[in-house]
N, C-alpha and C positions, 0 to 999 in steps of 0.2 A: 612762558619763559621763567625759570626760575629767577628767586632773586638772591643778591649776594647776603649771605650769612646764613644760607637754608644747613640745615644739616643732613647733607645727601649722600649716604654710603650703600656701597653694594656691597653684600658679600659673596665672593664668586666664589664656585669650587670648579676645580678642573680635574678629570677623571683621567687619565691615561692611562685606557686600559688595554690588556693584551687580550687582543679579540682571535677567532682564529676562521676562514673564510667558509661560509657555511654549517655553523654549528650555533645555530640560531638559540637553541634553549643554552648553549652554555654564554654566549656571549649578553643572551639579555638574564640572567643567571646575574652579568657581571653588571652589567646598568643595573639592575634592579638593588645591589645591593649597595652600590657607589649613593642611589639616589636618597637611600635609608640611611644610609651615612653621613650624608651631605647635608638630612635635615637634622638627623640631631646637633648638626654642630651651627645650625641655624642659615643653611645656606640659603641664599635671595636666590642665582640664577649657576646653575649648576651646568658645564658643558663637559660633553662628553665627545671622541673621535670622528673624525671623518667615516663616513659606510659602517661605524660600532655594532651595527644591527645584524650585518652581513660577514663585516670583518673585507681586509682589502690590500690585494685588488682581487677582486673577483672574476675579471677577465670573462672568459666564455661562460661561464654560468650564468651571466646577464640575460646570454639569448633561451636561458630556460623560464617558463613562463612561472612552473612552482617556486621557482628560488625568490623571483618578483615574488611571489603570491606570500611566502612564507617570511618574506621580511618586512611585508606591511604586518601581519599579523601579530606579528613582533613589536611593532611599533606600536601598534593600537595597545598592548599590554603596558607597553611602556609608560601610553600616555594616562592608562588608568590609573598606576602608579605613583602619578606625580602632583599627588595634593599636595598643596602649603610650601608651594616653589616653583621657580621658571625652569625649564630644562631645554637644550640646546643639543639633540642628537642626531647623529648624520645616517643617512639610510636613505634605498634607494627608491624615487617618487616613483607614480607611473600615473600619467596620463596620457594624451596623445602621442606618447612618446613615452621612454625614460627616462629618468635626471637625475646625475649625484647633488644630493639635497639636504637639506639642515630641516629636521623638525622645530620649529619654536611653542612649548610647550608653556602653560602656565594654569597652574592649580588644575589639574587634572583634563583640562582641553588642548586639542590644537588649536595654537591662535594665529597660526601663521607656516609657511614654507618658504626657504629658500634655498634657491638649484644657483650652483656652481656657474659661473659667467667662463671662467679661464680654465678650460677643459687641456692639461699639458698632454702632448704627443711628442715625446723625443725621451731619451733614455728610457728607462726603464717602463715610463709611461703609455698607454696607448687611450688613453680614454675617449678622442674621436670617435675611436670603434665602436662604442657603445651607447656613449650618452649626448644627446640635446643640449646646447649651452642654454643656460638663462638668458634672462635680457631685464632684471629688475634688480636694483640695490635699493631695498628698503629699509625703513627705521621705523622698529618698534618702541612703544613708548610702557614700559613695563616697569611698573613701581613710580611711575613721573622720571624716568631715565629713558634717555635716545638712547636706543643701541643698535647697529650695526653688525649682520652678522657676516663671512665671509669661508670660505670653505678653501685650503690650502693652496692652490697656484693663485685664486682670485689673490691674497696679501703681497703677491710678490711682484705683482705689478706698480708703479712708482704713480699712475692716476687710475689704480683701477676701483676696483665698488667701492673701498675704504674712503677712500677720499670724496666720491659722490654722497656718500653717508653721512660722513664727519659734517661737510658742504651744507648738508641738508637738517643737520641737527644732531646727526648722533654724536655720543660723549664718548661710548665704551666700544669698540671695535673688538667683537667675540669672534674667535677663526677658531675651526675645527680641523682637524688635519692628519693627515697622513702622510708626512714628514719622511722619506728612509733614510735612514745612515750612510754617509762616507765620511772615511777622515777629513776634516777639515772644516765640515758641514754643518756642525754646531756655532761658530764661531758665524758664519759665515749666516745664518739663519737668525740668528740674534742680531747683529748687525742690521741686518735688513729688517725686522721689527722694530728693533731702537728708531730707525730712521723711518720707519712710517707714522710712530707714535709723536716723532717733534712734527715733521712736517705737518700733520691734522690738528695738532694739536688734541690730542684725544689720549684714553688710557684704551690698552692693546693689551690684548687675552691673547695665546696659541696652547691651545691642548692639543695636545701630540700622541697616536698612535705608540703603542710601545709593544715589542716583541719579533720573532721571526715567522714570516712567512717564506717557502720557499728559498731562493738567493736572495730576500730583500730582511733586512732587522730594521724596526721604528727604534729611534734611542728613549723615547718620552723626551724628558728635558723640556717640559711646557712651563711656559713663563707668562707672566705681568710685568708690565713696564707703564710707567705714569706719563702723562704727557712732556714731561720734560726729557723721557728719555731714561729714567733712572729704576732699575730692577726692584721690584716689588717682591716676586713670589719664584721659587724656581722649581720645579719639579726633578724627581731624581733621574740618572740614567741608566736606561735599560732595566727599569724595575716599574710595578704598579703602583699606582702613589697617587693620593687623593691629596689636592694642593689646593689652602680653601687661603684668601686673603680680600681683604678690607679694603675695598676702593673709595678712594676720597673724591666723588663725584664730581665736588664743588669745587675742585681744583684748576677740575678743566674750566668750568666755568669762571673764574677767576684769571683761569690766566688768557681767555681768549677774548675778554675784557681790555688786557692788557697789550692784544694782538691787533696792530692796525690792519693786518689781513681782514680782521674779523669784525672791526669797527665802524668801518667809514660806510660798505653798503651791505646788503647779505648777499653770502658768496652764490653764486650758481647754482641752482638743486640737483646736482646731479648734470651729465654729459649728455649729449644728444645718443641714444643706442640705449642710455640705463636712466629709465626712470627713476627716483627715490618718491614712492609711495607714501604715507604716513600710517602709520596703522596702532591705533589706540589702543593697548593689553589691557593697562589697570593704570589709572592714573595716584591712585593712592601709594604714599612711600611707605617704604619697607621701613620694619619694626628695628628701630635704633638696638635695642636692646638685645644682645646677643651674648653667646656662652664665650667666655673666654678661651682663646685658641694658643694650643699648647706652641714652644717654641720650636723652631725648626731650622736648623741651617745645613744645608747645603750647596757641595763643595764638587765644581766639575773636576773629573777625573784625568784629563789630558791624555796625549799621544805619549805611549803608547799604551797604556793603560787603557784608554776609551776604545780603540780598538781590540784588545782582548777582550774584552769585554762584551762589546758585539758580537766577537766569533764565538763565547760563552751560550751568550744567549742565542743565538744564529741555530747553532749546532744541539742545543738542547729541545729548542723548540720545534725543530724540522723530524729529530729523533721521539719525543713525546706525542705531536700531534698527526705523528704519521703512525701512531700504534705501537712503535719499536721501545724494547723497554733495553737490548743490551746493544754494544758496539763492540766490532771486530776492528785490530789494526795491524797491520803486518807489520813488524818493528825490524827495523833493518840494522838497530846501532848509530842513525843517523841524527842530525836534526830537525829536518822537517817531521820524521813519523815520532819523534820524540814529544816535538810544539801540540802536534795532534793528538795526541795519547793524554798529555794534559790538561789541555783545553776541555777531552773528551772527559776526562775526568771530575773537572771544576763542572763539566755542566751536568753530569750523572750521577757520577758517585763513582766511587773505587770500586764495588761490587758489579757495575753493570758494565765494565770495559773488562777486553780478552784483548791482549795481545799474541802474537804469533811471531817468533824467529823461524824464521826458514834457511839457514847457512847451507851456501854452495861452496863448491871446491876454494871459487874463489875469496869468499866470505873471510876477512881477517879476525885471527882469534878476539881482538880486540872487540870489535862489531859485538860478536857475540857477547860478550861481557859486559858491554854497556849496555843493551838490552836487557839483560838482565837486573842491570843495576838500575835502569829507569825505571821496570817493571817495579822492582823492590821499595826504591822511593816512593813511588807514586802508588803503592798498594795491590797492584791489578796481578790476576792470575795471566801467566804468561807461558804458554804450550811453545814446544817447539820441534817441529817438523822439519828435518834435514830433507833438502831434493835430490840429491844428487843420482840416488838412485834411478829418480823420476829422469834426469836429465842424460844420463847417461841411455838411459830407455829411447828418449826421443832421437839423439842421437846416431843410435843402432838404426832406430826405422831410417830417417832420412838418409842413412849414409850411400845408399845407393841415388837414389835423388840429389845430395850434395857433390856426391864423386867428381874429381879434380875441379873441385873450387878451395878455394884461400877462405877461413872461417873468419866472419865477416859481424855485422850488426845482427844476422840473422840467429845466429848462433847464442852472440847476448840477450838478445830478448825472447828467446824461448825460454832463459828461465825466468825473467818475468813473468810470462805467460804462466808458467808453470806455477809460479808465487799467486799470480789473481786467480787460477783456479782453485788452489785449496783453501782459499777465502774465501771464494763463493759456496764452496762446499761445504763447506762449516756453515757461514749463514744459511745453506738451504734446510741443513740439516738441526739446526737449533734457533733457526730464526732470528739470528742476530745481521746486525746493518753493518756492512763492510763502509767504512769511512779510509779512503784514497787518501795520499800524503805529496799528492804532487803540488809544488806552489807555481806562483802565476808565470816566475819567468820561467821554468818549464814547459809551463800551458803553453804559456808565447810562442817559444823558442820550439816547438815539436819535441824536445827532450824528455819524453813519455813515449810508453807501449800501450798502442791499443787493446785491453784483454789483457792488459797485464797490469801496470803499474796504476793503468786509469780504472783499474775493474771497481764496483762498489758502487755505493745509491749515495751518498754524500762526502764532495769532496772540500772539508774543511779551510782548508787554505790556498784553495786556486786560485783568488784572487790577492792575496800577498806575495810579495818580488820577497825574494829570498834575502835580501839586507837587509828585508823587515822581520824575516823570518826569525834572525840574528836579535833585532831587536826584543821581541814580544818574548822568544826564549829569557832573553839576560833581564827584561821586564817578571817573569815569572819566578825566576829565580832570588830576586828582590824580594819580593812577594813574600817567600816563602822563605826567607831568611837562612837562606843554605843552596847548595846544590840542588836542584832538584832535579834537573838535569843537570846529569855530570860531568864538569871543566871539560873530561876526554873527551865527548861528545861536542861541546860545544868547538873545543879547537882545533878538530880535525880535519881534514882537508874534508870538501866535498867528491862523494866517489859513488857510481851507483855498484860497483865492484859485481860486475858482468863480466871481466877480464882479468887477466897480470894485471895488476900495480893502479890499474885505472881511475883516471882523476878526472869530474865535471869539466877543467879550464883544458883537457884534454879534446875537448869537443866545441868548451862553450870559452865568449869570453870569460875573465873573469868577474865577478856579478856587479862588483862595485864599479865598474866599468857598463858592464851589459844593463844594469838595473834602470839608467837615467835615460841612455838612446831607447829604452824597451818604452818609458812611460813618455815620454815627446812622440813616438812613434804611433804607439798603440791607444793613448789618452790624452794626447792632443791632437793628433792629425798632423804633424807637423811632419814634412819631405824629408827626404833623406839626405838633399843640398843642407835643406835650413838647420837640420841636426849637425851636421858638419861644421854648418858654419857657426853653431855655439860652441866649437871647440872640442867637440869628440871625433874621437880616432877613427878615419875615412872608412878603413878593414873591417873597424867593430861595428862601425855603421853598417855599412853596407853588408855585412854579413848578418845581423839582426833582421836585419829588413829583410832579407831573404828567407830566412829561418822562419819568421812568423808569416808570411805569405806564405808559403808552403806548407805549413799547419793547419791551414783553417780547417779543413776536413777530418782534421783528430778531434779540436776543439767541440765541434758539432756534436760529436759523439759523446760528449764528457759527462759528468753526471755533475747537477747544480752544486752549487756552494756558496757562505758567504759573501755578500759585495760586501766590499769595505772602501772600496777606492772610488774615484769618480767615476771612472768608466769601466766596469767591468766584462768578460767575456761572456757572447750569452744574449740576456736581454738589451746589456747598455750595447753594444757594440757587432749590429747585424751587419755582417758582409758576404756577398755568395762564394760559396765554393768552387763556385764555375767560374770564374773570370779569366781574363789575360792584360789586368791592367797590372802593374807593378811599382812599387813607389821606389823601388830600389832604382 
């Protein structure tokens, strides 16, 4: 046991880095060089993401045996790498089984493994499917420092490994993790460290995954927190960033001195199911003496900023690591394909975005001008393709097929149709990535053409309700300290102008209305009674709730896109297409 007046500091670094799943030399590319980094600045124990080796989630690529084979290989490089420091990297075990697991590395050996207890299956999650839980919370003792390691849903439990740990001697509580994004989720993940770090009384690490895979973005945002609860080190968001800070060991030890939890007898070592192990690394303390660490502050970004920002990096990352170097968007003169056109922008460059105006009969002069002038603003070359021809074409054929019927929804969405095909044609023929401009209360609401409006490989804003839509635009425009997108655009009514005069509230409620029964409905679970009875309009309800039950079968077909909300369409929110139950 130490004693009071030792002078016990760790210096931790925490890597959050953006790994990307299966590209094993580029991700240990990035550990290797985190780790090179982390010693010149003198780091004692250096942790790096959840799966860092593999990149995550890796989902079915588990059940390939080379992808196992290839990220132990990985690891073993790792570990030859890591003289004159402890390193803490997540990657996938295998032995009688598989496990997402934490390397515990120190001066160039493995001294230790530990596999994940709290394997989460619900949203976006599925990891039952693949991996083994643990059943050990051990304490390493490295440099004469307990430490505690834990791997992301394990921290989120209020007595899970951390507190067996803590219980059992450790000081520093190291969580590895892969963390994703929604609004709100930052706040909300901070909190719940603060409150694991008083209750143990211990200091609490989380390195955070950072970047897009697929529909999910890591924000990083990896923190230290001292056992009283009070923010030590913060890491940036949605960027790479090596986060090295000075833990005052002997703090903990001081203050749990002063904890009659900790005084009267020694707490429980750990619960009946989780062991706490002892496992002896290096008993000798790390070298006082270190380089001095330049200053650093940063500053969370907030809503609605923290979400631009994920769709930034969402959308760049999905376009880069899938090969695609330009992006297609059909500009309509609207809002949403206006928000996507510079999102698409901020995450590529002006050179690598092509817009496309395509004006029909009904297409008002205006549209077209705005499009124009967003293109302008925002830099991008922007082609423009009249259909009419096309349309009038389709017309002629089906008129015998249409004969004595009233021109109907079929009519307007054939020039949709028409619109997703010379998108796609263009991408086939220049290899560029058609990015979709539908947002979520469309998704919701079936207010989309299949092959038409939904056509393309990334749909940017599906998961944003269109009052956010509002927001992140009037956000960007701040930004950018002028119009960027132009007042006329932003003030104009919503209209997918498929017809005369045609207005969204023509079909849908209006959004500021429709937007709040969409998210009780669709991201709470809450009934169509209990929606009512918070005081929305019976009609809107009830018509909501009919609109997005009858969708589900477009939804299915959509192409991925950012999550940004709690419960996105897709992975968070699986419901069959086939059913006959109705909440309506």
């Amino acid at each position: 046991m130490p004693q009071l007046g030792d002078a016990r500091r760790l210096r931790i670094g925490m890597a959050q880095l953006n790994a990307t799943v299966g590209d094993f030399a580029g991700n240990r590319r990035k550990i290797l060089s985190a780790i090179k980094e982390a010693r010149s600045l003198g780091v004692d124990l250096l942790a790096l993401p959840e799966l860092a080796t593999c990149g995550y989630p890796p989902e079915d690529l588990l059940f390939k045996p080379k992808f196992i084979a290839e990220n132990l290989r990985s690891l073993e490089k790792v570990v030859e790498a890591s003289s004159g420091l402890a390193v803490v990297v997540g990657f996938v075990d295998a032995r009688e089984d598989i496990y997402n697991a934490a390397a515990v590395i120190h001066d160039g050996r493995l001294a230790g493994v530990y596999h994940k207890i709290f394997l989460p299956n619900y949203g976006v999650f599925d990891e039952n499917r693949y991996f083994r839980a643990g059943n050990q919370c051990p304490v390493y003792t490295i440099g004469g420092i307990g430490l505690g390691i834990n791997i992301c849903e394990d921290i989120w439990y209020e007595d899970g490994p951390a507190t067996a740990q803590a219980n059992a001697g450790a000081e520093v509580i190291v969580t590895i993790s892969a963390s994703p994004y929604h609004f709100g989720k930052v706040d909300l993940r901070e909190r719940m460290i603060v409150s694991r770090a008083v209750d143990n009384v211990a200091i609490f690490t989380h390195t955070n995954l950072v970047g897009g895979q697929d529909e999910l973005v890591f924000d990083g945002n990896s923190i230290a927190v001292d056992e009283k609860g009070q923010l030590l080190a913060r890491g940036r968001q949605f960027e790479e960033d090596l986060i090295v800070a000075d833990l005052d060991v002997e703090s903990v030890f001081r203050a749990r001195l002063h904890d009659p939890r900790w005084r009267k007898e020694p707490p429980p070592a750990g619960e009946p199911g989780c062991p706490t192990p002892k496992i002896v690394v290096s008993e000798a303390p790390f070298e006082l003496k270190k380089p001095a660490l330049p200053p650093r502050q940063v500053e969370l970004r907030g809503s609605p900023g923290e979400v631009y920002d994920a769709l930034v990096l969402g959308t760049g990352d999905y376009v880069h690591k899938n090969g695609f170097e330009k992006v297609l968007i059909g500009l309509s003169g609207g809002l949403d394909s206006s928000l996507v056109a510079a999102i698409a922008v901020d995450a590529l460059g002006k050179s690598n975005v092509v817009g496309v105006a395509m004006p029909s009969r009904y297409s008002s002069p205006g549209s077209l001008s705005d499009a124009g002038l967003l293109a302008k603003n925002l830099g991008i070359k922007l082609l423009t393709i009249p259909i009419e021809k096309i349309f009038k074409a389709y017309l002629d054929t089906l008129a015998g097929a249409f004969k004595e019927t009233e021109p109907n929804v079929a009519e307007e969405n054939i020039q949709a149709r028409i619109r997703g095909n010379i998108l796609m044609a263009l991408s086939n023929k220049f290899g560029w990535l058609v990015l979709p401009t539908g947002n979520k209360s469309e998704m919701a609401t079936g207010y989309t053409t299949l092959y038409g409006d939904m056509a393309g490989g990334f749909a940017v804003i599906k998961d944003v309700p269109k009052t956010m839509v509002y927001e992140l635009a009037g956000y960007r425009n701040r930004l950018s300290g002028y119009e960027l997108i132009p007042a006329t655009i932003m003030d104009k009514p919503p209209s997918a102008e498929l017809k005369p005069e045609q207005k969204d509230i023509d079909t849908l409620p209006p959004y500021e209305l429709l937007d709040p029964v969409l998210t009780a409905y669709v991201e709470e679970d809450k009934s169509v009674e209990q929606i009512i009875a918070l005081g929305n309009d019976e009609k809107v309800v009830k018509r909501a709730a009919r609109l997005v039950d009858a969708s589900e079968y477009k939804r299915r077909q959509a192409p991925p896109g950012v999550k940004i909300t709690p419960r996105a369409f897709g992975r968070d929110r699986r419901l069959p297409i086939t059913n006959r139950f109705k909440g309506s």
